[in-house]
Backbone as CSV, one residue per row, in Angstrom:
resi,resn,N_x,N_y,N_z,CA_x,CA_y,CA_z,C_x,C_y,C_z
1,UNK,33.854,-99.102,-2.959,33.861,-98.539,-1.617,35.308,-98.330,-1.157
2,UNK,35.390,-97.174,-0.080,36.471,-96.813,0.334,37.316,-98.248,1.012
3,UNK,38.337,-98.383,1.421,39.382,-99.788,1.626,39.042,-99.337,3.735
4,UNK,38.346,-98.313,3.961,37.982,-97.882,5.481,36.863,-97.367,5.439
5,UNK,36.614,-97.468,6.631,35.037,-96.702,6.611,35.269,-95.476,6.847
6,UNK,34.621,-94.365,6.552,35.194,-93.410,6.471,34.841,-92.574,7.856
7,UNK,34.921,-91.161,7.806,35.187,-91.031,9.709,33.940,-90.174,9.718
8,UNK,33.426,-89.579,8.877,32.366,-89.045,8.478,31.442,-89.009,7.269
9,UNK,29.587,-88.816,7.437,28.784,-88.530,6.285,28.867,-87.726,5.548
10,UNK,29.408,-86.461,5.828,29.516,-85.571,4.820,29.491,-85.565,3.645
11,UNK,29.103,-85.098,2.653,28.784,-85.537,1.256,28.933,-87.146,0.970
12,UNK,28.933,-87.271,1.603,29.059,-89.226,0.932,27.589,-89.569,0.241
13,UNK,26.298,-89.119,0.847,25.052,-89.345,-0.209,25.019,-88.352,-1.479
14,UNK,24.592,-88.575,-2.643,24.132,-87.727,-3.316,23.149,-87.402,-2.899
15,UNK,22.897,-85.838,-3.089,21.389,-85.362,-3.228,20.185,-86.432,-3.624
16,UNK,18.983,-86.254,-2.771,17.647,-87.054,-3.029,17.390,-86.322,-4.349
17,UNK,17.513,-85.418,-4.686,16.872,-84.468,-5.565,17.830,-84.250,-7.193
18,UNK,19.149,-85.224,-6.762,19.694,-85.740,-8.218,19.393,-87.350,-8.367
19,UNK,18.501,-87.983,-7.868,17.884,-89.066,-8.307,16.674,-89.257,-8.877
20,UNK,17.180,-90.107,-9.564,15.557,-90.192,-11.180,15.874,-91.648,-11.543
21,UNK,14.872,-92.073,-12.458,14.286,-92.803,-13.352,15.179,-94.255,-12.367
22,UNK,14.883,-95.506,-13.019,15.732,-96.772,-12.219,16.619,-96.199,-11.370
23,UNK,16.589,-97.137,-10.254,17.593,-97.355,-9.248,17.525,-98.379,-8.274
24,UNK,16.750,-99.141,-8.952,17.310,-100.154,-7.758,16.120,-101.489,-8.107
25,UNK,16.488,-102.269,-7.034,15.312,-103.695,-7.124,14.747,-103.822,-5.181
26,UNK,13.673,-104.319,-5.185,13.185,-104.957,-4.183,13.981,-105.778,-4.223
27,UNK,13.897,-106.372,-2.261,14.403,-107.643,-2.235,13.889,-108.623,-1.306
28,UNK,13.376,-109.658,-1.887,12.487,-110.473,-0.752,13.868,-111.359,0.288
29,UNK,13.287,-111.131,1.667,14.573,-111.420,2.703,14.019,-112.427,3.878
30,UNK,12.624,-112.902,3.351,12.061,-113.690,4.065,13.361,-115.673,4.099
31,UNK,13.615,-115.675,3.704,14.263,-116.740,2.945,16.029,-116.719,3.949
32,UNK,15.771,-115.236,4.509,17.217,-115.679,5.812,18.779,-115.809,4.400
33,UNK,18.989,-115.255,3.518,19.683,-115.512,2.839,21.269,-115.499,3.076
34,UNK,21.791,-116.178,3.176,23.562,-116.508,3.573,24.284,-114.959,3.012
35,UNK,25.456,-114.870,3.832,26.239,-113.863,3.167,26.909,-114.035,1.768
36,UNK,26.909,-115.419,1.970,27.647,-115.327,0.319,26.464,-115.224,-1.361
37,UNK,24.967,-115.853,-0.564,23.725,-115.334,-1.296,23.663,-113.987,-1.675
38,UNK,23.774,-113.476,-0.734,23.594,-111.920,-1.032,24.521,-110.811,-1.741
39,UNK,25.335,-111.839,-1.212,26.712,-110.684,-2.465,26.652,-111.446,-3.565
40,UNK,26.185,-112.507,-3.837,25.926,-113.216,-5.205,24.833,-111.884,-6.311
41,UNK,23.484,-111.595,-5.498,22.197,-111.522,-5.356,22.784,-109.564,-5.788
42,UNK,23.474,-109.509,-4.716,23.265,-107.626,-5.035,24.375,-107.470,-5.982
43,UNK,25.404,-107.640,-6.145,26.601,-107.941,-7.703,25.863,-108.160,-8.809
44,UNK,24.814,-109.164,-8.744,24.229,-109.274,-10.090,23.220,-107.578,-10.471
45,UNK,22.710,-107.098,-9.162,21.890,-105.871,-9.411,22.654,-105.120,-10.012
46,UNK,23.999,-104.807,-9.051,24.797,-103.791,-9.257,25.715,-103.679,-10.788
47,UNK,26.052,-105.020,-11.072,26.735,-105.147,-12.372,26.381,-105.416,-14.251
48,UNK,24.796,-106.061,-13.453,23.976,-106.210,-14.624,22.993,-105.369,-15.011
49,UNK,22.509,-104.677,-14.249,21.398,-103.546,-14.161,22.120,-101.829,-13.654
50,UNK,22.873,-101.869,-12.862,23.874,-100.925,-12.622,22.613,-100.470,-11.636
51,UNK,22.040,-101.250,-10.894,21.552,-100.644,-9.771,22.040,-99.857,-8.586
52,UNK,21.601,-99.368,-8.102,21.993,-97.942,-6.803,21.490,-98.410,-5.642
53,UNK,20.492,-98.815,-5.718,19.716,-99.348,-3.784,19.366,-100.905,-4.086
54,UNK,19.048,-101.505,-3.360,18.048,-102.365,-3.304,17.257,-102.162,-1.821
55,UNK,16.008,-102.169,-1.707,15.121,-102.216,-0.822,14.298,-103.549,-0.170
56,UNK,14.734,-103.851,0.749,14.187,-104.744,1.489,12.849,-105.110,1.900
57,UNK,12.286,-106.064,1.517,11.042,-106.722,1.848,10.755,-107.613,2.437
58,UNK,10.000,-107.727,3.728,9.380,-108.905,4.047,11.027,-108.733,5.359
59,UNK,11.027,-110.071,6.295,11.732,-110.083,7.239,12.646,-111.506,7.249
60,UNK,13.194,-111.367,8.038,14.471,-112.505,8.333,15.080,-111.974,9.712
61,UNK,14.736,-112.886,11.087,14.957,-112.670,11.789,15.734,-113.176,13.043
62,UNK,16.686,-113.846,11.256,18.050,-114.393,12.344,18.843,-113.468,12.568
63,UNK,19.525,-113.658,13.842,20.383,-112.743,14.343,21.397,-112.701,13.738
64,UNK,21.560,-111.245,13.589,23.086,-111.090,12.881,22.571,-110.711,11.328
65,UNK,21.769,-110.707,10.869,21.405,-111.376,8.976,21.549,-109.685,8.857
66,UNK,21.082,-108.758,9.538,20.939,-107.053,8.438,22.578,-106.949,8.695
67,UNK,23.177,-107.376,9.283,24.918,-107.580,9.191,25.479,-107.841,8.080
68,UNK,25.039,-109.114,7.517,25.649,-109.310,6.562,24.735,-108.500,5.422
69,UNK,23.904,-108.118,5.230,23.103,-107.337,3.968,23.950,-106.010,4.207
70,UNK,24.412,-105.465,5.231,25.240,-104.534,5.026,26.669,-104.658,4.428
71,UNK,27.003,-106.049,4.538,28.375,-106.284,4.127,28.152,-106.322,2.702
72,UNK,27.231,-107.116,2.425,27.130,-107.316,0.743,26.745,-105.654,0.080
73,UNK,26.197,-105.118,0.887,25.457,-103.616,0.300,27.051,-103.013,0.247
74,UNK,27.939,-103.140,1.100,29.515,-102.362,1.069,30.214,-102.873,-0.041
75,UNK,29.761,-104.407,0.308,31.093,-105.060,-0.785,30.512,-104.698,-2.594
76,UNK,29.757,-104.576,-2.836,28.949,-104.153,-3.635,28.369,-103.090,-4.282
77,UNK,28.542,-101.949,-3.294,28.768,-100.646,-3.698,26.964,-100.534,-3.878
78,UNK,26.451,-100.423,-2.834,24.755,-100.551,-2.958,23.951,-99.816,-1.810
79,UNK,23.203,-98.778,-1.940,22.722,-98.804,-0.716,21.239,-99.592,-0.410
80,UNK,21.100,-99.248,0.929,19.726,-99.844,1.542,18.991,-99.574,1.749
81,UNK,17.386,-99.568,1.245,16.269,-99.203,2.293,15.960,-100.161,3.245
82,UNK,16.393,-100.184,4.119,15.802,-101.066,5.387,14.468,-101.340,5.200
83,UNK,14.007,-102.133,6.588,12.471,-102.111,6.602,12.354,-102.800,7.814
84,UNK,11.150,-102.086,8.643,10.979,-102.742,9.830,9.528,-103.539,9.152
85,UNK,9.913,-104.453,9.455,8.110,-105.062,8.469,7.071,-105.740,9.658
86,UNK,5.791,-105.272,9.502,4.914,-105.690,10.156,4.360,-107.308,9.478
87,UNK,4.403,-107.234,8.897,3.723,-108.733,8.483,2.289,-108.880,8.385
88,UNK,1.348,-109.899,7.968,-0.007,-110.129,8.071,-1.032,-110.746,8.327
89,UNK,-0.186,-110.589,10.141,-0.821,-111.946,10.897,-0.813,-111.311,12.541
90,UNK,-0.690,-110.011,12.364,-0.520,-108.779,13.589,0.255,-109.189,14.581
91,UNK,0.134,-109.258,15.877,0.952,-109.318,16.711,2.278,-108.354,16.866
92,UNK,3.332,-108.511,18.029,4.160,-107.217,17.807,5.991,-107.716,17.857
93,UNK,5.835,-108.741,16.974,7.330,-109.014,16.678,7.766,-108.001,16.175
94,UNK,7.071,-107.023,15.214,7.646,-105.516,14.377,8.366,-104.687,15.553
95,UNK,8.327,-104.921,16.621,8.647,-103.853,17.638,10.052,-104.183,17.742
96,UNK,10.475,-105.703,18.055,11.566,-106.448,18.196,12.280,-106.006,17.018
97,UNK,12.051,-106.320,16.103,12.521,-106.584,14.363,13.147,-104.930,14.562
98,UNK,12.099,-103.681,14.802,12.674,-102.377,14.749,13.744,-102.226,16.127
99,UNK,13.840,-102.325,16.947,15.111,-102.127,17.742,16.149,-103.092,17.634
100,UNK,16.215,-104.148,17.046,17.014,-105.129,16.717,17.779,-103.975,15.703
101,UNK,16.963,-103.952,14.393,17.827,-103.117,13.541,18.195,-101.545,13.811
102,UNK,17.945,-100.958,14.798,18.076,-99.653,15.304,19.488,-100.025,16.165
103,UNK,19.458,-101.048,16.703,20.910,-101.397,17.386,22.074,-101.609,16.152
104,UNK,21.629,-102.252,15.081,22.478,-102.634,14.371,23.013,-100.886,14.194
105,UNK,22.156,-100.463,13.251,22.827,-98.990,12.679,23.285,-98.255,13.669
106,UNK,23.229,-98.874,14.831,24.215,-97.971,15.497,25.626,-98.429,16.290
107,UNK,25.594,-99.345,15.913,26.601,-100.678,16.626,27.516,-101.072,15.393
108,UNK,26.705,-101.127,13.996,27.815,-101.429,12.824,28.508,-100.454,11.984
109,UNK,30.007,-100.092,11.869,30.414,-98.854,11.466,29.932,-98.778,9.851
110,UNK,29.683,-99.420,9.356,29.398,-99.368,8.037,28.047,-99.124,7.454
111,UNK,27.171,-99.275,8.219,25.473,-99.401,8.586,25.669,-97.712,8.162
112,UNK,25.591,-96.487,8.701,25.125,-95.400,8.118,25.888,-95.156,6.444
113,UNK,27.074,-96.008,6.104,27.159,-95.809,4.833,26.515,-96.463,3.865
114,UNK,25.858,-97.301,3.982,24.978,-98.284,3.028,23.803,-98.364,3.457
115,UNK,23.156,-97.535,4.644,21.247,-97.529,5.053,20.395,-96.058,4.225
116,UNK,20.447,-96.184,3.467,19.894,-94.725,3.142,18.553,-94.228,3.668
117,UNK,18.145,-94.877,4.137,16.986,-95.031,4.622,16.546,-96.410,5.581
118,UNK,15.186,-96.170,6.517,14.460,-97.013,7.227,13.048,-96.719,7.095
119,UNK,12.648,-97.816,6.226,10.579,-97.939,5.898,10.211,-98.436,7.124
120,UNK,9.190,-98.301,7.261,8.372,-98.799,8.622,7.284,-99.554,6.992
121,UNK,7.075,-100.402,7.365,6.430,-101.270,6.137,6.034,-102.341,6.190
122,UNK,5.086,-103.326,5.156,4.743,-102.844,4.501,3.625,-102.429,4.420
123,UNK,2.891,-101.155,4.052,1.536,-100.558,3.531,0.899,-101.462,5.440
124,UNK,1.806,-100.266,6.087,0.850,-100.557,7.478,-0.527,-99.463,7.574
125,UNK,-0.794,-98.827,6.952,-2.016,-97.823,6.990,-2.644,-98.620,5.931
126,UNK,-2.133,-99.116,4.788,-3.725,-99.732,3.923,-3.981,-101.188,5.107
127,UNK,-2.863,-101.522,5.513,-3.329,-103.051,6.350,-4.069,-102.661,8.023
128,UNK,-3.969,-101.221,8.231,-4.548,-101.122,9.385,-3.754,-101.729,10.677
129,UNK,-2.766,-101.667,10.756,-2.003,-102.406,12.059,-1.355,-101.641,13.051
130,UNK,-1.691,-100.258,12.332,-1.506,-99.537,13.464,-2.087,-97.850,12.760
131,UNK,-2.905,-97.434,13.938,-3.327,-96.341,13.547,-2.679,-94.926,13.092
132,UNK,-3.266,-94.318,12.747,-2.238,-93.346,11.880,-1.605,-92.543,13.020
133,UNK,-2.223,-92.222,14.093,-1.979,-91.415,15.164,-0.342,-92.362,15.510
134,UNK,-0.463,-93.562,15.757,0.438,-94.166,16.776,1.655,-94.380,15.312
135,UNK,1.123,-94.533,14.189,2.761,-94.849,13.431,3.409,-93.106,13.109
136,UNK,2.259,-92.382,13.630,3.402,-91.158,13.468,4.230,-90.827,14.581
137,UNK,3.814,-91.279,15.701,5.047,-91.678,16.765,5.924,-92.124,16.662
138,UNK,5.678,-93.096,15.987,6.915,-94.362,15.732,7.879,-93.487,14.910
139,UNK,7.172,-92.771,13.607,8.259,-92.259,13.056,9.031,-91.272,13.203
140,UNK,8.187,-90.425,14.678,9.235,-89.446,14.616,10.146,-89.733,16.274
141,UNK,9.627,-91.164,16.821,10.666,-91.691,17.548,12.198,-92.722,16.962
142,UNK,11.511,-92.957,15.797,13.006,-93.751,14.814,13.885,-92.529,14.150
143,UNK,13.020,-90.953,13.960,14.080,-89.914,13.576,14.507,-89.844,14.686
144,UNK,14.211,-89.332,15.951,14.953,-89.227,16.961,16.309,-90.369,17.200
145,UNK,15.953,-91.688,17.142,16.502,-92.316,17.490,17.635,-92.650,16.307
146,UNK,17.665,-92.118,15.216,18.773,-92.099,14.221,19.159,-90.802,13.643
147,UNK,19.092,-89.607,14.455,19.690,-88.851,13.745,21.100,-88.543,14.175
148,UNK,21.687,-89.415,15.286,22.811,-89.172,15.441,23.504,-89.907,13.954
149,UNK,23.092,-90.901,13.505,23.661,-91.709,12.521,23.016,-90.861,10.995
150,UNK,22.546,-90.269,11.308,21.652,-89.556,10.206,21.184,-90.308,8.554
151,UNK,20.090,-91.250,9.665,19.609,-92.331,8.285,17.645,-91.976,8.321
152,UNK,17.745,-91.101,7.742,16.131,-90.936,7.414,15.260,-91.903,7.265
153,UNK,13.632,-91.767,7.708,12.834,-92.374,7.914,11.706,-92.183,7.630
154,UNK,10.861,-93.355,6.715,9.867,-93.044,5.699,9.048,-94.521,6.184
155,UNK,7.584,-94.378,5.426,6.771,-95.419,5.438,6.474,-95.590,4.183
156,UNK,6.474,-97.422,3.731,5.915,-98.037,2.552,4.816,-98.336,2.379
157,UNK,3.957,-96.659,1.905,2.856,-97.178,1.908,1.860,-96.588,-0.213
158,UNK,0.813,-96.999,0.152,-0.479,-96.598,-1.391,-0.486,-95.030,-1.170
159,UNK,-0.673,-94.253,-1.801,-1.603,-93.414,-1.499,-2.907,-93.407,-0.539
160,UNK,-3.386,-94.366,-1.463,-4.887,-95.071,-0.609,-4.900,-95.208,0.543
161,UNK,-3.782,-95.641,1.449,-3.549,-95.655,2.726,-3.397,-94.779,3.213
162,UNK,-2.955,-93.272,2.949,-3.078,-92.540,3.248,-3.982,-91.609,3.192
163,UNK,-4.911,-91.518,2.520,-5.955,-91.272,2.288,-7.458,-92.067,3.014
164,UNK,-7.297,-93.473,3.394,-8.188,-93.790,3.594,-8.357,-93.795,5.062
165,UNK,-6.890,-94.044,5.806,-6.829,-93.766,7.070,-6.989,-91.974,7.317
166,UNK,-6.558,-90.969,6.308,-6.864,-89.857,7.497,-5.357,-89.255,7.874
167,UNK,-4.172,-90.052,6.627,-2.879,-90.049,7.325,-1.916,-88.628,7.320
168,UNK,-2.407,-88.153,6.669,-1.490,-86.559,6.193,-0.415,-86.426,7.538
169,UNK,-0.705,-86.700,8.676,0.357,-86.478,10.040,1.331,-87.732,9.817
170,UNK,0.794,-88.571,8.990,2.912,-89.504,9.006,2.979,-89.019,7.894
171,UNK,2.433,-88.227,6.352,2.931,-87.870,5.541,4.015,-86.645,5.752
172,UNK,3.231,-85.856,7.066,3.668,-84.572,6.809,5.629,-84.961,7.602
173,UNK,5.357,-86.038,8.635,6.386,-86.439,9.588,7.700,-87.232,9.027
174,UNK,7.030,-88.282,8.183,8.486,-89.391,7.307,9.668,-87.807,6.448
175,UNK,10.192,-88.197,6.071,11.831,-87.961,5.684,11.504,-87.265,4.115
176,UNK,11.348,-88.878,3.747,10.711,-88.908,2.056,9.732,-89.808,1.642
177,UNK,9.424,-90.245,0.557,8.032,-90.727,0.271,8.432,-92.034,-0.433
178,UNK,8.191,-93.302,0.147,8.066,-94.495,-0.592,7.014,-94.722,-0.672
179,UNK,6.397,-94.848,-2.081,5.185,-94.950,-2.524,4.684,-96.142,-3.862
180,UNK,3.680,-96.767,-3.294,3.611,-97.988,-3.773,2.248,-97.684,-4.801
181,UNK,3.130,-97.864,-6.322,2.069,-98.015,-7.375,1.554,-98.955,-7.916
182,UNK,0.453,-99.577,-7.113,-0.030,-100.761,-7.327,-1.604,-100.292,-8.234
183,UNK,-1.415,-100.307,-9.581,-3.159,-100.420,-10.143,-4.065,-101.234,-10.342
184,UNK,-3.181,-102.298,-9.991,-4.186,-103.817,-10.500,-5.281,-103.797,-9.216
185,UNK,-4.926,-102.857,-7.838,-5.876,-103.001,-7.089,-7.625,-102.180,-7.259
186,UNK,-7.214,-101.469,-8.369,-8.854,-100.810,-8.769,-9.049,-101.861,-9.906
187,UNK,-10.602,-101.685,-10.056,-11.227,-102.445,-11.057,-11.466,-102.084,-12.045
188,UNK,-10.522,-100.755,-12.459,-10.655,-99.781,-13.818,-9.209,-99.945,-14.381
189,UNK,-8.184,-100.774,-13.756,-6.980,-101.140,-14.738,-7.163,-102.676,-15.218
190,UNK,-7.795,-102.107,-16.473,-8.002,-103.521,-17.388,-7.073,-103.754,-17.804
191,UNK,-6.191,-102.912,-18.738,-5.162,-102.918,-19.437,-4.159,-101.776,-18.766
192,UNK,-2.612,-102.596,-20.032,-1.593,-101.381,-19.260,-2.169,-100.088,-19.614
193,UNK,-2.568,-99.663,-20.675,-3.222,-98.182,-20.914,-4.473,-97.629,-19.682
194,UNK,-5.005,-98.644,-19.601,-6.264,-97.905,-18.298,-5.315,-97.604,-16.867
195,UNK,-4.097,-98.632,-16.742,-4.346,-98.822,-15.358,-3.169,-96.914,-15.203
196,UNK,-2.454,-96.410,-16.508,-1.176,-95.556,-16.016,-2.112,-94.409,-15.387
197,UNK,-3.281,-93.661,-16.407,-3.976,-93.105,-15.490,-4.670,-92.934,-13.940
198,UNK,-4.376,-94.332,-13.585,-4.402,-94.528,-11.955,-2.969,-94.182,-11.219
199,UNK,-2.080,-94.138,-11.776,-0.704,-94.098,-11.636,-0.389,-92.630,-11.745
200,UNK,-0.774,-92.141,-12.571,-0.817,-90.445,-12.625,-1.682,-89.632,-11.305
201,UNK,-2.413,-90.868,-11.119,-3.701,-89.348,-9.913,-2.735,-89.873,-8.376
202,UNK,-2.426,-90.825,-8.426,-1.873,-91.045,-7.133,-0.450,-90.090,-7.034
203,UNK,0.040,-90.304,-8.116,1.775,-89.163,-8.213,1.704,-87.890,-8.488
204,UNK,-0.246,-87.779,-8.368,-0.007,-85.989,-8.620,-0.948,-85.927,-6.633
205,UNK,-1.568,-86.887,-6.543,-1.793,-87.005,-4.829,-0.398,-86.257,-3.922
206,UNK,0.574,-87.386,-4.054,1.734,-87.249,-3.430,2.541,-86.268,-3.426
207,UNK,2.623,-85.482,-5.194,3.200,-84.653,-4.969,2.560,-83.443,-4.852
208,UNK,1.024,-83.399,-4.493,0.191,-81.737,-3.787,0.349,-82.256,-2.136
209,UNK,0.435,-83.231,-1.395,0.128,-83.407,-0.384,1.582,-83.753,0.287
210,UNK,3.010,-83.748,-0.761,4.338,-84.332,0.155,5.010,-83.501,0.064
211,UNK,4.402,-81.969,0.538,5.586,-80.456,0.587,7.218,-81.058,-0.246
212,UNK,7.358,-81.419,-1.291,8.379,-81.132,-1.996,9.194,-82.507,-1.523
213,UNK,8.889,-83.266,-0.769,10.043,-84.323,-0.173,9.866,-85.055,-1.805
214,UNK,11.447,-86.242,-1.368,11.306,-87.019,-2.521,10.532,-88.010,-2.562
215,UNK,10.240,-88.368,-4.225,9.492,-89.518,-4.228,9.803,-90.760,-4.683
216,UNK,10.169,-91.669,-4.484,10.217,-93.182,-4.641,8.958,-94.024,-5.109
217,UNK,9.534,-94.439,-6.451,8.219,-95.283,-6.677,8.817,-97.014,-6.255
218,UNK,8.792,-97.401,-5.308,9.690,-98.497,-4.429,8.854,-99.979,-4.142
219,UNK,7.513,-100.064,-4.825,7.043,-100.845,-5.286,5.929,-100.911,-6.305
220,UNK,6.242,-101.398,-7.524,5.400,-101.267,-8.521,5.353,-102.373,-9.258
221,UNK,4.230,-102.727,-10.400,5.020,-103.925,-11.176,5.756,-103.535,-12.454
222,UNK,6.447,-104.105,-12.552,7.485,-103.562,-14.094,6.413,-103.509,-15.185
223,UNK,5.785,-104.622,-15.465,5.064,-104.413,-16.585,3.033,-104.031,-16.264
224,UNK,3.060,-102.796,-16.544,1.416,-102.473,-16.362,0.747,-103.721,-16.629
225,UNK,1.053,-104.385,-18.006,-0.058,-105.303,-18.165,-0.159,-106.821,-17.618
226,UNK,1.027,-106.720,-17.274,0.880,-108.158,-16.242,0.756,-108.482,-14.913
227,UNK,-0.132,-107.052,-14.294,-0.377,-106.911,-13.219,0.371,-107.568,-11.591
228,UNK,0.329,-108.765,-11.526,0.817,-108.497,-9.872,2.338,-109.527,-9.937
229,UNK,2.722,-109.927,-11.183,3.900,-110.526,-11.560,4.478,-109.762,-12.097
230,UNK,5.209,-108.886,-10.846,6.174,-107.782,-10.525,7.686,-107.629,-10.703
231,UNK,8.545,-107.178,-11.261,9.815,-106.959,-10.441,9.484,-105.182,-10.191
232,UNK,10.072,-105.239,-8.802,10.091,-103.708,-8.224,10.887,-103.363,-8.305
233,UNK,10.937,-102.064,-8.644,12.267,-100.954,-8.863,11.683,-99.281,-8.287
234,UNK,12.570,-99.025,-7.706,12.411,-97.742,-7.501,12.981,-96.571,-8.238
């Protein structure tokens, strides 16, 4: 990273559309992890795997903490998918959690160089926590509310969730597409060979129904056949 932040975005992202195959790891953030954890944690992504993002999962809602995940994402040369996370126990701390971090990216100078994004997540249409009508508000009140910083805004969700809710209006509304290939949830991925064909109808779903945006496969399990003992990569 530059030795300053720089004074403008201008080309500083690559194109969505020169990204392919690995790039990155999930990262579970429930756990409140120290600044010096995390630059431990994203150095090892970045230097051992030559990862590009890591994407955030789950919440930590000490004050100050997406501060330091931005410092380690700078010091580290990494970007971020945020995540406003609903959790699975309802209630509306997610509301807090999203303007908490909507202040940050706009309060920390370094925040639009390392956020490449903000998920509204996780898989709130397969969990039902908010209807499809009201999270397409949300998302096109978090574009509003970040395009001065110009950090695009997507939801982590199945196909299935979109499909089962009715959702095509937050498909047609998010940025780009984080899309979660989970097969172990049908009862026709016995094996890694049964389950890729479930993996194919959902990524040909997304891409007849996501007018050309990009696609992120941003949670999956690494190995088909060991179903829900995951590492995620997008």
């Amino acid at each position: 990273m530059p030795t300053e932040v720089p004074s403008s975005l201008d080309e500083w992202w690559c194109p969505m559309d020169c990204e392919h195959a690995f790039l990155g790891f999930s990262y579970e953030v429930t756990g409140c992890q120290s600044l010096s954890q995390l630059n431990a944690d994203f150095a090892n992504m970045r230097n051992t795997f030559n990862a590009r993002y890591v994407r955030l999962y789950g919440a930590c809602d000490q004050s100050g903490f997406y501060d330091n995940v931005i410092e380690a994402a700078w010091q580290n040369t990494l970007g971020v998918h945020a995540l406003i996370w609903f959790g699975f126990t309802g209630g509306n701390a997610w509301e807090t959690r999203r303007d908490t971090l909507f202040d940050t990216l706009h309060t920390n100078a370094k925040a639009p160089f390392v956020t490449r994004g903000v998920q509204f997540g996780s898989e709130p249409l397969y969990d039902d926590v908010l209807s499809h009508q009201a999270l397409t508000e949300q998302v096109v009140l978090a574009k509003a509310n970040l395009s001065d910083v110009r950090i695009p805004v997507t939801v982590s969700e199945l196909a299935y969730g979109y499909q089962e809710r009715g959702a095509l209006d937050v498909l047609d509304q998010i940025d780009f597409i984080n899309a979660h290939m989970l097969p172990f949830f049908s009862s026709n991925a016995t094996t890694g060979s049964a389950a890729w064909p479930l993996v194919q109808q959902d990524m040909d779903w997304f891409i007849q129904n996501g007018n050309a945006k990009k696609i992120y496969f941003d949670e999956h399990p690494y190995n088909w056949d060991v179903g829900r003992n995951r590492m995620d990569l997008m």
